[in-house]
Each structure stands twice: as structure tokens, then as C-alpha cells.
C-alpha positions as CSV (number, residue, x, y, z in Angstrom):
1,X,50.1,5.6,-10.4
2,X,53.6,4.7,-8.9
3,X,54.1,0.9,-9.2
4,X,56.4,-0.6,-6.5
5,X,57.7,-4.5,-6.8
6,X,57.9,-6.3,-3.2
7,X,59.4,-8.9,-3.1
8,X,59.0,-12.0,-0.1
9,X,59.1,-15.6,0.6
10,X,55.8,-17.4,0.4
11,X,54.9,-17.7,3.8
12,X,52.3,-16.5,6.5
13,X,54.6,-13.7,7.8
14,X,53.7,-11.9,4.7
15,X,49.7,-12.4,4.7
16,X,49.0,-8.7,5.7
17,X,50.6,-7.4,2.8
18,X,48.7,-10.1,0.7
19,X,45.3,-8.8,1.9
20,X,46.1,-4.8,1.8
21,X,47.2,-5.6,-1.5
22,X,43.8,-7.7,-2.3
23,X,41.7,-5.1,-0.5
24,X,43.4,-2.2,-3.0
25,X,44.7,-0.5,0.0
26,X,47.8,0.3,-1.9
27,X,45.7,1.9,-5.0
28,X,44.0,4.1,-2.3
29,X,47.2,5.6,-1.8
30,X,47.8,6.2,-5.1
31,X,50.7,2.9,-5.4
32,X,50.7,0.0,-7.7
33,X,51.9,-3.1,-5.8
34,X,53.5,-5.7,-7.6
35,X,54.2,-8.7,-5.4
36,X,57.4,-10.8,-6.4
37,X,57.0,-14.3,-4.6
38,X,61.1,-16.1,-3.7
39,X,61.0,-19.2,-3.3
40,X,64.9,-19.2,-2.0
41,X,64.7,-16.8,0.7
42,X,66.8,-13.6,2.0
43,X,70.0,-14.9,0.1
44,X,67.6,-14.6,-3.4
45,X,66.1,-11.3,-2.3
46,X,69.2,-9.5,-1.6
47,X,70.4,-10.3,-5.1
48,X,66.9,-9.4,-6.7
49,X,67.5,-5.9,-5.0
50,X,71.5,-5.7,-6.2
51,X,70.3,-6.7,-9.3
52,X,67.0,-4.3,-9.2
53,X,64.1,-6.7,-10.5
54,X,62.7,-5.5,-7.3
55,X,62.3,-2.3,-5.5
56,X,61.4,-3.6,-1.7
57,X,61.8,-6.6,0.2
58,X,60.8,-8.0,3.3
59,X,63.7,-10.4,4.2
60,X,65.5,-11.5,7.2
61,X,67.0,-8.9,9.4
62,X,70.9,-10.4,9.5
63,X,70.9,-11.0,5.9
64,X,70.2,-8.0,4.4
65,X,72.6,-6.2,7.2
66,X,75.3,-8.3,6.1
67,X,74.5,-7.6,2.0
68,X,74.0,-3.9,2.8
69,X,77.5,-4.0,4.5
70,X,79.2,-6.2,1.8
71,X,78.2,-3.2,-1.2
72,X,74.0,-4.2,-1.7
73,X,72.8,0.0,-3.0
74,X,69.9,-0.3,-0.4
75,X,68.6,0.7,3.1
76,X,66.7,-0.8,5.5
77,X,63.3,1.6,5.8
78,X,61.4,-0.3,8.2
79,X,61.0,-2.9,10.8
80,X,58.4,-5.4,9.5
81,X,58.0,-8.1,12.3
82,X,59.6,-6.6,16.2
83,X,59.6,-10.3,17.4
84,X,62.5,-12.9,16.8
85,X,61.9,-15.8,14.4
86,X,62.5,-19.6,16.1
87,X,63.8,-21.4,13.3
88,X,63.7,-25.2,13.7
89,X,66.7,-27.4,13.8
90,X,65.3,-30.3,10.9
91,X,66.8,-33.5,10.0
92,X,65.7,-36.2,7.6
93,X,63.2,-38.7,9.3
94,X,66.0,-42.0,8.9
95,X,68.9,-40.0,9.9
96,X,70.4,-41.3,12.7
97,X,70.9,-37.5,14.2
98,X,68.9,-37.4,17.4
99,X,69.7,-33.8,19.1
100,X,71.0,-30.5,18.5
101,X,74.3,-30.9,20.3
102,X,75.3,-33.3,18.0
103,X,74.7,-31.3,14.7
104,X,77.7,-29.2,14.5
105,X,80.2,-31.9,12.2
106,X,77.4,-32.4,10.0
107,X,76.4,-31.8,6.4
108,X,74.2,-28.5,6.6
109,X,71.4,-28.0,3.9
110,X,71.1,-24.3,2.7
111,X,69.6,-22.3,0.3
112,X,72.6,-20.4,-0.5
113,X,75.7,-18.8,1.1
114,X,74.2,-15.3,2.6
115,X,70.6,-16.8,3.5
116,X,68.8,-17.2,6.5
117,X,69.3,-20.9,6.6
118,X,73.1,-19.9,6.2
119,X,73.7,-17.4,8.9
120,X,71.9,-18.6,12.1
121,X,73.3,-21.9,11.5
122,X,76.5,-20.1,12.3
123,X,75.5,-17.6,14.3
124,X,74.2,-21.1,16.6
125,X,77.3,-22.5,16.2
126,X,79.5,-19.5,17.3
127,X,77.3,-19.2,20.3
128,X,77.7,-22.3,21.5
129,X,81.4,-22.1,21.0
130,X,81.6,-24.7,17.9
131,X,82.6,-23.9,14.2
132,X,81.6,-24.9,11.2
133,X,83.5,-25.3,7.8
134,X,82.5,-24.2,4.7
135,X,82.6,-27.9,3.2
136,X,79.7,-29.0,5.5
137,X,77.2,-26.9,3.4
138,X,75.2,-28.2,1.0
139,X,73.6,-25.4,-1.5
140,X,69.9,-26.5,-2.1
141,X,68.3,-23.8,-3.5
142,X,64.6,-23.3,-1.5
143,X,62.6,-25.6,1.1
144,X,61.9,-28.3,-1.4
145,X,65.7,-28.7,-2.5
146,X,65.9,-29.3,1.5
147,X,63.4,-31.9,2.1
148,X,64.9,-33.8,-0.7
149,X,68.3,-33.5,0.4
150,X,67.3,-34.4,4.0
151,X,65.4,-37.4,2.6
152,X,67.9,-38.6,0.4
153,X,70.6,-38.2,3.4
154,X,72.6,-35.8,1.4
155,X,72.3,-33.2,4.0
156,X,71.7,-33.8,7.4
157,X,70.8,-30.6,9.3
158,X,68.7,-27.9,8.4
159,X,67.3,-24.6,9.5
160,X,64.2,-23.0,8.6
161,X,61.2,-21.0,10.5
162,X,59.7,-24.0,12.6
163,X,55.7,-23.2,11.6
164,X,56.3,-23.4,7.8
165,X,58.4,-26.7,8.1
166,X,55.8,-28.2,11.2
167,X,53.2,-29.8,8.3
168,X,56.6,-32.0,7.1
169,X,57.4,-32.8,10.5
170,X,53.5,-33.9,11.4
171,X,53.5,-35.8,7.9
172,X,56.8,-37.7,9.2
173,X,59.0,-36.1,6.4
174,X,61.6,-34.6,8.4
175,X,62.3,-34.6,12.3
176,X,62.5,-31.3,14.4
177,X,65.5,-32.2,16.6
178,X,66.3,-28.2,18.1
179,X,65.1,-25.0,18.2
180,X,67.3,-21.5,17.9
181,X,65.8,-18.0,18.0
182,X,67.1,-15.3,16.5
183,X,68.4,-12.9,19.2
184,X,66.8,-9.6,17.3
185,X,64.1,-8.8,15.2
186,X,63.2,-11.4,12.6
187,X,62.1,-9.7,9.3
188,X,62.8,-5.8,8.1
189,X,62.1,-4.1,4.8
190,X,64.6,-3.0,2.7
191,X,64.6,-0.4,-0.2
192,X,67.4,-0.2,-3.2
193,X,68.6,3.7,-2.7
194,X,67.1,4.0,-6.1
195,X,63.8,4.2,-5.3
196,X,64.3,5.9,-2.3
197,X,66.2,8.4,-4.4
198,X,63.4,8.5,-7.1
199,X,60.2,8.3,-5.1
200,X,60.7,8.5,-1.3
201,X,57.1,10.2,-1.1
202,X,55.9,7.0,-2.4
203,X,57.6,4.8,-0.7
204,X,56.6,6.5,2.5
205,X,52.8,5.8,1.2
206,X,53.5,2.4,0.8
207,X,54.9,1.9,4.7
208,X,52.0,3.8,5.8
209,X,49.6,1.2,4.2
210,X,51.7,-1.5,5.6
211,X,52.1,-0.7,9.1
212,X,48.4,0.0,9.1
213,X,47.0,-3.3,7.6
214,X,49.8,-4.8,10.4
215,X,47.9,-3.0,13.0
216,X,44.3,-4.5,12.0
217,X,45.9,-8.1,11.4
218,X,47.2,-8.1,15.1
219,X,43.7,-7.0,16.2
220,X,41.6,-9.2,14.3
221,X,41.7,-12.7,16.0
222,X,39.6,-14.4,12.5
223,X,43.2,-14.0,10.6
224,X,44.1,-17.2,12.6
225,X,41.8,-19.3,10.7
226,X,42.5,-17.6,7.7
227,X,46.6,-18.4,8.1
228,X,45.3,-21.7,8.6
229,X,43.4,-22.4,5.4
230,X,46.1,-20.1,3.0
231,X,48.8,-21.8,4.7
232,X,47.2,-25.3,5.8
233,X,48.4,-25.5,9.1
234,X,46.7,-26.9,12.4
235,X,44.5,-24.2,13.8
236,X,46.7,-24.3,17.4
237,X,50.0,-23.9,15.5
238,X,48.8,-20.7,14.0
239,X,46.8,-19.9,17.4
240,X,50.9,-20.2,18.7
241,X,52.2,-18.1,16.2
242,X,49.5,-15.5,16.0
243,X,49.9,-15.0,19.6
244,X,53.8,-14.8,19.6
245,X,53.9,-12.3,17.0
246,X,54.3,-8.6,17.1
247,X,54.3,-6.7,13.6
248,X,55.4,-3.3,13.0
249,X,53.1,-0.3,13.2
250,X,55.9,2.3,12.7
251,X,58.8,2.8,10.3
252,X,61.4,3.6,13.3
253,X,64.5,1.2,13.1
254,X,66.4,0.5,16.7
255,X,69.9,1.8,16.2
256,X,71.0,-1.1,19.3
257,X,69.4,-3.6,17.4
258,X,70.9,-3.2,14.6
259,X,74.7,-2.8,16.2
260,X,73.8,-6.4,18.3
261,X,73.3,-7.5,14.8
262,X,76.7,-6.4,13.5
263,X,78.2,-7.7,16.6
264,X,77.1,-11.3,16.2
265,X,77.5,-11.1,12.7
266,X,81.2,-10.2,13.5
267,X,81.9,-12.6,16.3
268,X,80.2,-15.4,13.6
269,X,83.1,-14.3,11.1
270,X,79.8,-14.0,8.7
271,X,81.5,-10.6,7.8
272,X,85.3,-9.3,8.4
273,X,84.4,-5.4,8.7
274,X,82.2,-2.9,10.8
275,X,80.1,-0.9,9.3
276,X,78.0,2.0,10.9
277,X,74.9,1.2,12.0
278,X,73.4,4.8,10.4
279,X,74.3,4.1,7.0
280,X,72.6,1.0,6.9
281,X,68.9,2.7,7.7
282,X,67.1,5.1,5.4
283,X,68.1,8.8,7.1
284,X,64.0,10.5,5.5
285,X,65.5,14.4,6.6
């Protein structure tokens, strides 16, 4: 049995894959899951791939373009979740910062250079026609490096997707001060071409199983209490998220989509080169 290592940040996105894998969905198919848990985010995964402790990840759609583009031996292989991510715009509950406008001077928490957190602060910025310099980031590692940098005023803005981050807000932790969402896609799978190489019939298994279990989670309204009690959040914040939330159900990858990622990746100065949409996706003939 073919044993494939995904790897993923801890959060409710990433239930259906928890659940195939608990319901042995993957064995059926004749696959060995191994689920690799980040704490750190996209900028940790794309490493873990470069440095193969991990043969899959699902990760953030602009990070692992912009690592694929800057030399990462993978491929994207999949969409994982078609709608865009709303990351909330935090800051520490006694910082004086009261509104997004005002953010763009200050100290920036992130989990490291190339992450999420990283990138669509940027990508915010550029858009509305503000810069920011690389001195105003702070490198905190993974969500609880940010809520003690926040509380400790060492930071003073941070980005992170608004549902996970809503139980700090409604505990008084951290304030929500702005919202920015993504304009594409907010998660995709990616595969080191080593695998893909190796076992491509295998990894096509392992999509299969996937897109299917996304296709019963999306039509199975009890997975809302479930997210609640796995994740402890408020029953209507998953009810919000469940029902603004499409997931994949087929491996095709939008060719646009990805060049209005390379675009705004480009216009952000996030990377300094072009890069052909078709080499970054997994070409199965």
C-alpha cells in the first residue's frame, strides 16, 4: 500500500480530509495517508515540500505559486477550496489602531517571509496604492507567536483567515479592525514532481478520494455542528462559513486564475519574474 504524507494547517478547511482519512477511504483505494499537521502555515509547507518531508500539501493558492516560480520541484494538481478566503485584519485589544486605513506604517506580525499572512498583507497594500517596507514585519512563527506579539504590542497588525482567529476576538484577545479577500481561489494542492514522477496513479487515487469526501461534506448540513465541536466555534460562525464555502469536486485548475495570480503577485513586487502559467500545474497526458 502506497503511503502518501499531506501536509496542512490545523484548521476546519481541512476537516474533509480528516474524516476520509478516519473513515479509511484512502485504504479503500489502496493509499496510506499520513497527515503532517503545520502549525506555521503556507510559508512552512512550501519548505516541507522543497525539503520533501512531505509529498502533498494543501496550502494557500499565492504562496505556493510564488515558491513554485522561485525554484519549489512541485506542481499544483488540484484546486482544493474554489472560493476566496476573507482573512481578518487583527490588532492587539490595547493598541490604539482603530481601522484598516490606518494600518499600512505599522509593525506587521507574520509567520514568515513567503506565507499567507505575508503576501495578502501586500498584496492589500499594493491594491490600495500604499507600500510597505520590509522592516515593518515582524517574523512570529504560527498564530500563537501572533497573539503574543499583538498582546505584547510588538506587532500591531495581523492577517489571518477571520473564522479561526473569531474565538480570540469574542474572548477580547485581539480586535478585528478590517477584512481583505483574496481575489482567487483560497487553498490548492500541490505535489513535489517526485511523486508525481514516481506514483502519478496513486496520486490520482488519492484526488479521487478527496474531491469525493468534498462532495458529501458540502451536502451534509450535520458537518456544521461537527466544525463546531472539532473546532470550538459558535454554531452561526460555522453556519457562515459552511454556507460561503465551495470545495473542489474536480482536479481541473483555471489557467485565468492562476495568470490573475501571477499578475497581482507581480504588480505586489512579491516576485520580480513571469513565469508560465502551464508549468506551474501538473500536465497528467
Amino acid at each position: 500500500m502506497k503511503t502518501i504524507r499531506i501536509g496542512g494547517v490545523p484548521e476546519h478547511f481541512n476537516l474533509p480530509i480528516h474524516l476520509a482519512i478516519e473513515s479509511g477511504q484512502f485504504r479503500d483505494k489502496g493509499i496510506d495517508v499520513e497527515w503532517v499537521t503545520y502549525q506555521g502555515g503556507t510559508g512552512q509547507m512550501t519548505r516541507a515540500l522543497r525539503d520533501n518531508e512531505v509529498d502533498c500539501c494543501i496550502l494557500l493558492t499565492e504562496g505556493i505559486v510564488k515558491d513554485i516560480i522561485e525554484g519549489n520541484p512541485s506542481k499544483l494538481i488540484s484546486n482544493y477550496v474554489n472560493t476566496p478566503l476573507t482573512w481578518g485584519i487583527h490588532t492587539g485589544i490595547n493598541n490604539t489602531l482603530q481601522n484598516h486605513r490606518d494600518i499600512y506604517k505599522k509593525k506587521y506580525a507574520i509567520s514568515r517571509f513567503g506565507s499567507g499572512s505575508h503576501l495578502m498583507a501586500i498584496v492589500d497594500a499594493n491594491q490600495s496604492s500604499k507600500s510597505i517596507d520590509e522592516d515593518q514585519f515582524v517574523i512570529v512563527e504560527n498564530l500563537k507567536g501572533a497573539l503574543d506579539s499583538l498582546q505584547g504590542l510588538s506587532a500591531d497588525v495581523f492577517y489571518w483567515e477571520k473564522y479561526t482567529t473569531k474565538p480570540y476576538v469574542d474572548q477580547g484577545i485581539i480586535r478585528r479592525i478590517g477584512e481583505f479577500v483574496t481575489p482567487w481561489p483560497c487553498f490548492v494542492i500541490a505535489a513535489t514532481n517526485n511523486i508525481l514522477e514516481n506514483e502519478p496513479q496513486a496520486v490520482i487515487r488519492m484526488l479521487r478520494v478527496i474531491h469525493d469526501i468534498s462532495d458529501s461534506f458540502m451536502q451534509d448540513e450535520n458537518n456544521i455542528e461537527l466544525v463546531a465541536q472539532r473546532y470550538s466555534q459558535k454554531i452561526d460562525d460555522v453556519k457562515n462559513w459552511y454556507y460561503s464555502t465551495e470545495w473542489a469536486i474536480h482536479g481541473w485548475i483555471n489557467n485565468k486564475m492562476i495568470q490573475n495570480v501571477i499578475y497581482h503577485l507581480n504588480s505586489a513586487f512579491i516576485i520580480n519574474r513571469k513565469a508560465s502559467s502551464h508549468k506551474l500545474v501538473w500536465d497528467r497526458s
